[in-house]
C-alpha positions as CSV (number, residue, x, y, z in Angstrom):
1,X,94.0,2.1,-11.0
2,X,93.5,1.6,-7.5
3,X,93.0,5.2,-6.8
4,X,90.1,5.2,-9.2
5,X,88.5,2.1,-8.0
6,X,88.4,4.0,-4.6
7,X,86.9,6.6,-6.1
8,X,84.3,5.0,-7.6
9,X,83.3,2.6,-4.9
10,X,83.5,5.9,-2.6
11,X,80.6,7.6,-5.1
12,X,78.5,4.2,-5.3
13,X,78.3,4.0,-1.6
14,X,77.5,7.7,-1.1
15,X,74.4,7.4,-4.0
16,X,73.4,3.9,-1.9
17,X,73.7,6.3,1.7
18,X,71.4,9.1,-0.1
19,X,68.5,6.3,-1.7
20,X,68.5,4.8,2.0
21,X,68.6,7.9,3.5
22,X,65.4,9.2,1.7
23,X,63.8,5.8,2.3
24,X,64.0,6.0,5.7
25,X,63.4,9.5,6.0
26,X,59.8,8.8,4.0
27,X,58.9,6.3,6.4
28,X,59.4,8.3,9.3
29,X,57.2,11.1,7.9
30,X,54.7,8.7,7.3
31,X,54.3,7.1,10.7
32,X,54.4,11.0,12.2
33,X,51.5,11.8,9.9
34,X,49.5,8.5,11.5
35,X,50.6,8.7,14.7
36,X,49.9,13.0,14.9
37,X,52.8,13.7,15.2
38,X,53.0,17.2,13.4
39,X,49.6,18.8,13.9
40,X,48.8,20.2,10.6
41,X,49.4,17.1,9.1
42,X,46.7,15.4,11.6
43,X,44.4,18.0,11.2
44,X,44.2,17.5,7.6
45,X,44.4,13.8,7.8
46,X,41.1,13.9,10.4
47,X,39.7,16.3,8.0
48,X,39.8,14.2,5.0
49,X,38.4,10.8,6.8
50,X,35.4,13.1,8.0
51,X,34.6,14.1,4.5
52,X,34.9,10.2,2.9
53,X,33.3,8.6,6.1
54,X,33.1,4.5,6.1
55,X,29.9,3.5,4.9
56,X,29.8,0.6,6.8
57,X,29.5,3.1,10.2
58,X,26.4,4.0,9.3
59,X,24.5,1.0,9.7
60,X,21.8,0.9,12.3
61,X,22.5,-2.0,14.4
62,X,18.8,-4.4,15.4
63,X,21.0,-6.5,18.3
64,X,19.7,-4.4,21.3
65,X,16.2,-4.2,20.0
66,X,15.8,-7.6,19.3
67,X,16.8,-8.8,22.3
68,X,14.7,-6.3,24.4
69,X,11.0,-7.0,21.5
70,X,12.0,-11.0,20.7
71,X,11.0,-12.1,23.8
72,X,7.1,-10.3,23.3
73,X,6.9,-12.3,20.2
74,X,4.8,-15.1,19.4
75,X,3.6,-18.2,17.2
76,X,0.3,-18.6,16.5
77,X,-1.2,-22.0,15.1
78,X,-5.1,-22.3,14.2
79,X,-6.8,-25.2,12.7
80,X,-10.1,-25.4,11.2
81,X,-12.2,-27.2,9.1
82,X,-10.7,-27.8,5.8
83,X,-14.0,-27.1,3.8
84,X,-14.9,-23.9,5.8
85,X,-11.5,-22.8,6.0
86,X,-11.1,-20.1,2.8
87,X,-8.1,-18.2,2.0
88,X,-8.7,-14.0,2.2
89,X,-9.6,-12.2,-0.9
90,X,-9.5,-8.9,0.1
91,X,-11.5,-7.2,-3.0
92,X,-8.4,-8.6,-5.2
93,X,-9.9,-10.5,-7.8
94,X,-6.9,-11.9,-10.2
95,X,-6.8,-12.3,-13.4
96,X,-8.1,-15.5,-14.7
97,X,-5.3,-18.5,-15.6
98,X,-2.3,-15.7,-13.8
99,X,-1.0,-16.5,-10.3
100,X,-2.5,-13.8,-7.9
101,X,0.1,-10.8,-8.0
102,X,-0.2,-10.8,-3.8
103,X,0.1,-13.8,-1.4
104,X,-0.8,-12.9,2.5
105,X,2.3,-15.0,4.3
106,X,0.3,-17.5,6.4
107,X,-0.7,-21.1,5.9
108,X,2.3,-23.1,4.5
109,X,2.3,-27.2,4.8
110,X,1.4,-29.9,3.0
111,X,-1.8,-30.3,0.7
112,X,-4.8,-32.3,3.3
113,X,-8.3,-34.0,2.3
114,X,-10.7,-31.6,1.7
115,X,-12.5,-32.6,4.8
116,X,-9.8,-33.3,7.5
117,X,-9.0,-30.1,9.5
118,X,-6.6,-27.4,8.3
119,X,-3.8,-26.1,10.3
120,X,-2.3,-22.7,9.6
121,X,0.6,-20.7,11.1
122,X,1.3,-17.3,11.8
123,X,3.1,-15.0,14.5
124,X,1.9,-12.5,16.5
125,X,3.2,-10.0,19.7
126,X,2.1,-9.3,22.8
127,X,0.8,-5.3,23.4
128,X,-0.6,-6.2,27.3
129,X,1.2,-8.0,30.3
130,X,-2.0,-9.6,30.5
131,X,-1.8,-11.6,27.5
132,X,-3.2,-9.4,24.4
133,X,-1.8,-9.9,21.1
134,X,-2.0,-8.3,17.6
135,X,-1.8,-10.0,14.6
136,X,-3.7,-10.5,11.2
137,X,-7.3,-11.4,10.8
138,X,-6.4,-13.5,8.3
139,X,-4.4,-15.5,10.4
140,X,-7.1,-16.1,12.7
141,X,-10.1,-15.6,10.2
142,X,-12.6,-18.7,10.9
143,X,-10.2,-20.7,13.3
144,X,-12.0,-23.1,15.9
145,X,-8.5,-23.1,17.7
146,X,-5.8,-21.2,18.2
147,X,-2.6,-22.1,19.9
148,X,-0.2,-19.4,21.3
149,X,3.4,-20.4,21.6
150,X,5.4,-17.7,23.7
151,X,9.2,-17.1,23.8
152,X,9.6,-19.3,26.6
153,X,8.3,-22.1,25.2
154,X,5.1,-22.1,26.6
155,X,1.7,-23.2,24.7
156,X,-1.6,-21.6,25.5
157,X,-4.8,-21.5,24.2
158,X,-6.1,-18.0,22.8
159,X,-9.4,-16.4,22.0
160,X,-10.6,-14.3,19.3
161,X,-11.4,-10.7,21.1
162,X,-11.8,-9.0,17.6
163,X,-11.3,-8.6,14.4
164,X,-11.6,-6.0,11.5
165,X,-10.8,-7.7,8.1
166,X,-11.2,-4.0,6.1
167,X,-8.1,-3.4,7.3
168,X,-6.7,-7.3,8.1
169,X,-6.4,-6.8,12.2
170,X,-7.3,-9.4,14.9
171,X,-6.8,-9.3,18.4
172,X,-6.9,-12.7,20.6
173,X,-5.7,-13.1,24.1
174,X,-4.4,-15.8,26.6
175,X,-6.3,-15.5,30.0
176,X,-4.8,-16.0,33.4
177,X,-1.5,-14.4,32.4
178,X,0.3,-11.5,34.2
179,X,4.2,-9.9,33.7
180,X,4.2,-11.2,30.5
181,X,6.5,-9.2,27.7
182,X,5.5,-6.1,25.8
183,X,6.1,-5.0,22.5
184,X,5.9,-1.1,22.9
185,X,4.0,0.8,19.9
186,X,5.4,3.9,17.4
187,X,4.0,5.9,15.5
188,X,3.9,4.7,12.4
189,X,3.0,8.5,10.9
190,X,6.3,9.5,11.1
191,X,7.9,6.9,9.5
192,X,10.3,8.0,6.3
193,X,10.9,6.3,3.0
194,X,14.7,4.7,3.5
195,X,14.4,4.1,7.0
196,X,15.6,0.7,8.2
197,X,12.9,-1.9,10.0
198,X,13.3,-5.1,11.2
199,X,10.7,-8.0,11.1
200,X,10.6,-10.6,13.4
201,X,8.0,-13.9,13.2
202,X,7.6,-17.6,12.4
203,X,8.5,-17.9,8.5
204,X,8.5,-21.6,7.6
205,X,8.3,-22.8,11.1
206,X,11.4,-21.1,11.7
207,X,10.4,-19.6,15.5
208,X,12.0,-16.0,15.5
209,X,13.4,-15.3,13.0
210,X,14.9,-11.5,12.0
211,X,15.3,-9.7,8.9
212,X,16.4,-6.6,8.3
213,X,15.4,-4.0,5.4
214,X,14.0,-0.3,4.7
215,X,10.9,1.1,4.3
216,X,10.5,1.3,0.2
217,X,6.9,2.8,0.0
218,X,4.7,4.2,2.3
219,X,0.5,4.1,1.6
220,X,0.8,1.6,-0.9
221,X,-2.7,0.0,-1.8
222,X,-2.9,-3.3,-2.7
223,X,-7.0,-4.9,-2.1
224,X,-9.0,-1.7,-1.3
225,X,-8.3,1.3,-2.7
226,X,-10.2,3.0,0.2
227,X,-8.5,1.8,3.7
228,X,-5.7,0.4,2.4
229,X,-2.5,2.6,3.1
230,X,0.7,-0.5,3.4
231,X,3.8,0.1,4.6
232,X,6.0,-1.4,1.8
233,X,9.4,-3.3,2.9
234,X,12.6,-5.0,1.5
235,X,12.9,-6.9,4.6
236,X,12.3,-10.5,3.9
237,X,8.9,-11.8,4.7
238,X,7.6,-15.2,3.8
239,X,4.6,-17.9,5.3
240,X,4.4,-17.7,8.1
241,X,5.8,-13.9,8.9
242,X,1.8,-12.7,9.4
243,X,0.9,-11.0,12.2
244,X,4.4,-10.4,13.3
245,X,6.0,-6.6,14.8
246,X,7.7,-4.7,12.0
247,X,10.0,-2.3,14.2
248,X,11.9,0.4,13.8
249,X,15.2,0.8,14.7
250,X,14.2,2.8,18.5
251,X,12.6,-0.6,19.0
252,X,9.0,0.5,18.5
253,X,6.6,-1.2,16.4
254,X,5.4,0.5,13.8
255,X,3.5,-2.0,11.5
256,X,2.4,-5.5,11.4
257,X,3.2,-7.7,8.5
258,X,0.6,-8.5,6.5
259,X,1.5,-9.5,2.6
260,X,4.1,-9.9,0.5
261,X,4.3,-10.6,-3.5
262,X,4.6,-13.3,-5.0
263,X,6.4,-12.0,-8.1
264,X,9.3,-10.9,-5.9
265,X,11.5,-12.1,-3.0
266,X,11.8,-8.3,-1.4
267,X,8.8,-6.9,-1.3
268,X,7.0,-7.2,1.4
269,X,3.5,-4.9,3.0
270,X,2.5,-4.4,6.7
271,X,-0.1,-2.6,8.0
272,X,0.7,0.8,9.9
273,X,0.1,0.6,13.2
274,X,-1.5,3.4,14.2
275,X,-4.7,2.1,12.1
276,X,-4.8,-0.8,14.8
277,X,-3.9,1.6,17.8
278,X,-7.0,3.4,16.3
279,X,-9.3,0.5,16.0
280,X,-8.1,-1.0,19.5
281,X,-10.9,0.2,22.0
282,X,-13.6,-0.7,19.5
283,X,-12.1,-4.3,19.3
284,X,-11.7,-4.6,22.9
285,X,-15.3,-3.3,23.7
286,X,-17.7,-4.6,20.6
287,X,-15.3,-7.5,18.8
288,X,-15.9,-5.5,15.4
289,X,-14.6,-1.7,13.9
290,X,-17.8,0.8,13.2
291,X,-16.8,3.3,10.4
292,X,-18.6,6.1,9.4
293,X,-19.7,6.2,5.6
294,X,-21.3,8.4,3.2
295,X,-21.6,6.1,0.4
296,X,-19.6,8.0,-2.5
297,X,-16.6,7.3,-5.0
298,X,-13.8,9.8,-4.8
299,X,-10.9,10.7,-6.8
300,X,-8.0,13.2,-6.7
301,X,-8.3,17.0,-8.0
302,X,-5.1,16.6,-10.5
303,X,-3.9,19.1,-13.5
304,X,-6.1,17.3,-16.0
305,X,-9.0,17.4,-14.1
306,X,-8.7,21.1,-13.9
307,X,-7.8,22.3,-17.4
308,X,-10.4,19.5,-18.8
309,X,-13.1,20.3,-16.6
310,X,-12.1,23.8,-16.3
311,X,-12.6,23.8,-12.1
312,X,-11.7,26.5,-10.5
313,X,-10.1,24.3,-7.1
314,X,-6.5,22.5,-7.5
315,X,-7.4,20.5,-4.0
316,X,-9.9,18.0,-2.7
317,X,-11.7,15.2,-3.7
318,X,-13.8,15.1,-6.5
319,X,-17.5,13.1,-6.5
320,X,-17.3,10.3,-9.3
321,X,-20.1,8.1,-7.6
322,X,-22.8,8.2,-5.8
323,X,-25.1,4.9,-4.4
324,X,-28.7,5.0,-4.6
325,X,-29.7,5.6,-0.8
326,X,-26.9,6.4,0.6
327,X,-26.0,9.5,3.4
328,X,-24.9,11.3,0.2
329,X,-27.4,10.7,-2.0
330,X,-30.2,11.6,0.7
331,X,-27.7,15.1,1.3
332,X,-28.1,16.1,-2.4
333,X,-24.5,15.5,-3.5
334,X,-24.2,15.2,-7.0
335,X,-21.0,13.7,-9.6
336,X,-18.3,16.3,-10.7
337,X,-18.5,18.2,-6.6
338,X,-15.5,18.7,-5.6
339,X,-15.2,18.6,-1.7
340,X,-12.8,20.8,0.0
341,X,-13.2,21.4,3.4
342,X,-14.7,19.1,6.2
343,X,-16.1,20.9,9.4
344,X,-13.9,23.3,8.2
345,X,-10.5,21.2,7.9
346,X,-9.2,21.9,4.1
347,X,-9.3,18.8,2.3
348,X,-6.2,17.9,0.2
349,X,-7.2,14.7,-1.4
350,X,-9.7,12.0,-1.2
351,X,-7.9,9.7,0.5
352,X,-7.6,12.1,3.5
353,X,-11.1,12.6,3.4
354,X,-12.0,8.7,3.1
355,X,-10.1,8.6,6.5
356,X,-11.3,11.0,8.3
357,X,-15.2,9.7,7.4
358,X,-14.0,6.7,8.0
359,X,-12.7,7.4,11.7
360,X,-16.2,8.9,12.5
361,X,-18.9,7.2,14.2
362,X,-21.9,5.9,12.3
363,X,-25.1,8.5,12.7
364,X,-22.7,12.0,13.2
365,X,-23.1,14.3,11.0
366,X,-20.3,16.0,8.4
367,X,-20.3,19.4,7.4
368,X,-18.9,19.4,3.6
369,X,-17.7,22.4,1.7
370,X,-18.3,21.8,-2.0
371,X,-17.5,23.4,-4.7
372,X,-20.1,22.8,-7.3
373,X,-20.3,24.5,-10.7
374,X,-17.7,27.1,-10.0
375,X,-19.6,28.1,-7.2
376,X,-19.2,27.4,-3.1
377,X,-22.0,25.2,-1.4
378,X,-21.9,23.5,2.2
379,X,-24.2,20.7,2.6
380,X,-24.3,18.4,6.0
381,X,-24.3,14.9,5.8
382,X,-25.6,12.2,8.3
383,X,-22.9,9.4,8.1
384,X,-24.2,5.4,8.6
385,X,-22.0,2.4,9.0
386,X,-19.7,1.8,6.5
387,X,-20.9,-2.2,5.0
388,X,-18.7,-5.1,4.9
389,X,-17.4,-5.3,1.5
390,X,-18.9,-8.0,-1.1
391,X,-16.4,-10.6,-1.6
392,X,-18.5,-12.3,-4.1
393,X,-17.0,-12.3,-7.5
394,X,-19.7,-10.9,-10.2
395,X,-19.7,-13.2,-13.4
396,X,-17.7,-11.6,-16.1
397,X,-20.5,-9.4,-18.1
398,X,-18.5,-7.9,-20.3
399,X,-18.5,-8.5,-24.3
400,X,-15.4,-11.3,-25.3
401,X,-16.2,-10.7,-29.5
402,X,-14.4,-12.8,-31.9
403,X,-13.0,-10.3,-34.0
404,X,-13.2,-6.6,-34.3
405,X,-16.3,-5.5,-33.2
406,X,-18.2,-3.2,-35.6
407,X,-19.1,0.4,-34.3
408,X,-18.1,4.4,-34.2
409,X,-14.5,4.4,-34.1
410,X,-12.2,7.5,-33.8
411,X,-8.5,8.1,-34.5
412,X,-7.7,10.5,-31.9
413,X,-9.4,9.3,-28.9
414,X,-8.6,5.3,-29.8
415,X,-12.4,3.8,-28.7
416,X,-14.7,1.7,-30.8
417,X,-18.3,2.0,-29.7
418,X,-21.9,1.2,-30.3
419,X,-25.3,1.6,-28.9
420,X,-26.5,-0.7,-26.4
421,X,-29.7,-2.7,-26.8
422,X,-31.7,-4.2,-24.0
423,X,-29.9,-7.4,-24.7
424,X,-27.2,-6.0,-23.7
425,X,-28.2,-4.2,-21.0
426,X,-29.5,-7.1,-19.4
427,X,-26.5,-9.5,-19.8
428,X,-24.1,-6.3,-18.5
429,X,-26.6,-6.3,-15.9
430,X,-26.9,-2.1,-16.2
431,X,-28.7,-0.3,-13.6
432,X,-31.8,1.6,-15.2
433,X,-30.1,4.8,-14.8
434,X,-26.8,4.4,-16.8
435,X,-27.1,5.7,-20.0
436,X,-24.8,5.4,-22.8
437,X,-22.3,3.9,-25.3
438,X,-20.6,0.9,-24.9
439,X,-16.5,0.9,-25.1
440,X,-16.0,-1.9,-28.0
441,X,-12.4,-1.4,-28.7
442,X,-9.6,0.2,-27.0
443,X,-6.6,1.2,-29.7
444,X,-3.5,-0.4,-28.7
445,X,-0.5,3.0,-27.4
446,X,-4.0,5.3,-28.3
447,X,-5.0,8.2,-25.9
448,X,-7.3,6.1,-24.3
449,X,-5.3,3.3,-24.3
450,X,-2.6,5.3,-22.0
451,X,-5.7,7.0,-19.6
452,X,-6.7,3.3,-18.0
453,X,-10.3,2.8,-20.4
454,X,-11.0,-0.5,-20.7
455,X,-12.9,-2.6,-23.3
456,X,-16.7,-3.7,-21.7
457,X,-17.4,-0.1,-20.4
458,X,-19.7,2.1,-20.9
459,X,-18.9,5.7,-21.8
460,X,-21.3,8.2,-20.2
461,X,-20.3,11.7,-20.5
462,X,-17.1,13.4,-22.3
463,X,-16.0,16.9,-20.7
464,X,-19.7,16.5,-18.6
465,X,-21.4,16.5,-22.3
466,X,-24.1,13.4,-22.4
467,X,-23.0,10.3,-24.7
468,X,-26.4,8.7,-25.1
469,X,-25.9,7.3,-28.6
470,X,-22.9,6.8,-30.9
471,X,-24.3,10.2,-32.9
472,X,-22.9,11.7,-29.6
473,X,-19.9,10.1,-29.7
474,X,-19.3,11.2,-32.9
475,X,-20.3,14.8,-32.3
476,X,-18.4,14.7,-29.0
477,X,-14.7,13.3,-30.6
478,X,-15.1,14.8,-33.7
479,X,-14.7,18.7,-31.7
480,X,-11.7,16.7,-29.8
481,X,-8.0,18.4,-31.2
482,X,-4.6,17.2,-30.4
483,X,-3.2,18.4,-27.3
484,X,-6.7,18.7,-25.9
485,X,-7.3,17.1,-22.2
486,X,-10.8,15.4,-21.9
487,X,-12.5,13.6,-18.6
488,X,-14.7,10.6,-19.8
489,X,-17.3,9.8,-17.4
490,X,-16.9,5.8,-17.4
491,X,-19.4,3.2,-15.7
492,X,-17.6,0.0,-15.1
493,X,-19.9,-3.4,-15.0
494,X,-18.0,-5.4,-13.2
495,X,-17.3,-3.3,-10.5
496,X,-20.5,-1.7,-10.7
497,X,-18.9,1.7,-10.3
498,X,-18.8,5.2,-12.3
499,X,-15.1,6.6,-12.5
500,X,-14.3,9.8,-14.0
501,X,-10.9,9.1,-15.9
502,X,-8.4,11.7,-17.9
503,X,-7.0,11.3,-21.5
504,X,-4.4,13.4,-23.2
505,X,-5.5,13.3,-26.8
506,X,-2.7,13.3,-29.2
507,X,-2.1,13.2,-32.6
508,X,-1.7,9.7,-34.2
């Protein structure tokens, strides 16, 4: 009995032996595997962590750069008369009884009497050692004071050098002041969708405060669909934030903030900053930005345009508008042109040519290349000053009807129309020269409905055929098939404006 007991205690304790053994053993591999000790293993191990990298070592860091750029940062409090002082409206007119879809992030505090002086805050940063600083128009816009409060806790008065509220710039200095901080500029052009930016200002009251984001858009346009070209942002901006650097992460800035939206916590617009590098001497010399103009609407050469209008061009800007007396109208340009070159630089699009107009001086002359008609024409234009936009709101002309208007209706297309009498011509306010049917009705998911035409316009041309008369209109969308692509030629009242606008007409 005892032999067998030794036996089997002998063969447990060997089994125990082996299951420790190969415990042991395991861990020993393991820690040569971390520690290198066998190369291959290493190798492979360094391999695989270069393949699955952390993702938290990819983060850009803003400690260095906002402790070299914080410093050239500033406040900026103004105070005016309350009934003088006006919010901007920068040509965005909301809709009536809706909260406006864009707030600029200036001018918190508490409600005052309508007559007791308004205060407003804002931030700035400084560009000279002598004491120049960039920051919104609309920060400073009609201020009889403004108060600079630097990093070191120093309060100045500043003056208004300049200002250009197309494009929401200002520039004020302190005098007397030498060494002070400067926030070097970028170049805002080669900024990329996903890189990160910083924002540094006076949101709240809170003095200096960062936040950190990416850029989300670039050439957003938010009031004018002309200049504007935003750089759009996650990082947080609130009241207060206006004027202030938006930098990138070499510690340059590339934009100042400018707006944010009200509908959203993350989304914030600043304005690049090589528009106000470019606008800078003019500022400093004159206190106001000269642009060249020519005095004509624009729109994009796209796919529709060219199969509907059957142009021969997939680039360059195509003529919509034209104003009575303008540099245009005197140089014999005409609607449906499509302008593709300028002193013989190709024109992609017409926003590139509204800039490039827009950075010439007033009285120079533009050499277009135009392609009218199928066929090529160059005509020189003498640019003037570009006018300060009408920030008067035009009374709402068009028809409100009670029910369904009567009219010529159409299934494909989706529009109701009918003639217009001089009644109506008079309370839409028409010019002489505008000439057609008026949009009644506008189907609900209809061809037009998807192509942007609006109820209380006036329909002048289909596919560059006249529409006088609803007999045209008929004639016109009766030849219309499904799968056909037609321009309308649209005159809208309220902006006083002809657009030229594209619908895909399907079958309903």
């Amino acid at each position: 009995m005892s032999r067998r007991f030794t036996v089997i205690t002998l063969a447990l304790v060997a089994v125990v032996a082996f299951l420790v053994g190969a415990i042991v053993a395991g861990g020993v591999n393991r820690s040569a595997v971390s520690a290198g000790a066998t190369p291959a293993a290493a190798a492979r191990s360094v391999a695989a962590r270069a393949s699955n990298p952390i993702v938290g070592a990819s983060l850009v860091s803003f400690a260095d750069v906002v402790e070299r750029l914080n410093p050239a940062v500033v406040n900026i409090d103004t105070t005016a008369r309350g009934s003088d002082r006006r919010r901007r409206n920068r040509g965005a007119v909301p809709v009536p009884g809706t909260p406006d879809p864009f707030d600029t992030p200036y001018d918190f505090g508490v409600p005052r009497e309508r007559e007791s002086p308004r205060r407003g805050a804002g931030s700035g940063f400084i560009i000279d050692a002598d004491g120049s600083i960039l920051t919104n128009n609309h920060v400073v816009d009609r201020a009889e004071r403004i108060t600079v409060k630097l990093s070191d806790g120093r309060t100045l008065r500043a003056r208004l050098v300049g200002s250009d509220p197309d494009t929401d710039i200002a520039l004020i200095k302190v005098d007397g002041q030498t060494g002070l901080p400067v926030a070097p500029l970028g170049d805002s052009s080669s900024l990329r969708m996903g890189e990160w930016v910083c924002a540094i200002g006076n949101p709240l009251g809170y003095e200096h405060t960062v936040t950190v984001g990416v850029v989300s858009f670039l050439g957003r346009k938010l009031f004018d669909m002309s200049l504007d070209n935003y750089i759009q942002t996650d990082a947080a901006i609130n009241f207060g934030n206006s004027g202030g650097p938006l930098i990138n992460s070499r510690g340059e800035v590339i934009g100042i903030n400018a707006a944010i939206s009200s509908r959203a916590s993350s989304i914030g617009f600043a304005v690049p900053i090589n528009g106000a590098s470019a606008v800078l001497p003019q500022l400093r010399a004159r206190g106001r930005v000269s642009r060249g103009y020519m005095g004509v609407g624009l729109r994009d050469v796209d796919a529709d345009l060219e199969r509907s209008l059957k142009l021969n061009v997939d680039h360059g800007a195509l003529v919509q508008d034209i104003t009575a007396g303008s540099p245009a109208d005197r140089a014999g340009l005409r609607p449906y042109d499509v302008i593709t070159s300028l002193d013989d630089r190709v024109i992609a699009n017409d926003d590139q040519l509204i800039r490039e107009i827009s950075a010439r001086s007033p009285g120079s002359s533009a050499r277009l290349r135009l392609v009218r008609d199928g066929k090529d024409q160059t005509l020189t234009v003498k640019l003037s000053e570009r006018p300060l936009r009408d920030r008067g709101d035009k009374a709402d002309a068009s028809p409100a009807p009670a029910e369904r208007p009567k009219g010529d209706g159409d299934v494909l297309l989706g529009l109701t129309v009918r003639d217009i009498d001089r009644q109506t011509a008079e309370r839409l306010e028409l010019p002489k020269q505008v000439h057609g049917v008026l949009i009644t009705r506008v189907e609900p998911m209809s061809s037009s409905f998807d192509g942007g035409i609006e109820r209380g316009t006036v329909l002048l041309e289909i596919n560059r055929q006249r529409v006088e008369t609803t007999g045209d209109y008929r004639r016109v969308a009766k030849s219309a098939r499904p799968g056909d692509v037609l321009t309308l030629y649209i005159y809208a009242p309220d902006l006083d404006q002809r657009q030229l606008k594209t619908i895909r007409v399907e079958d309903r």
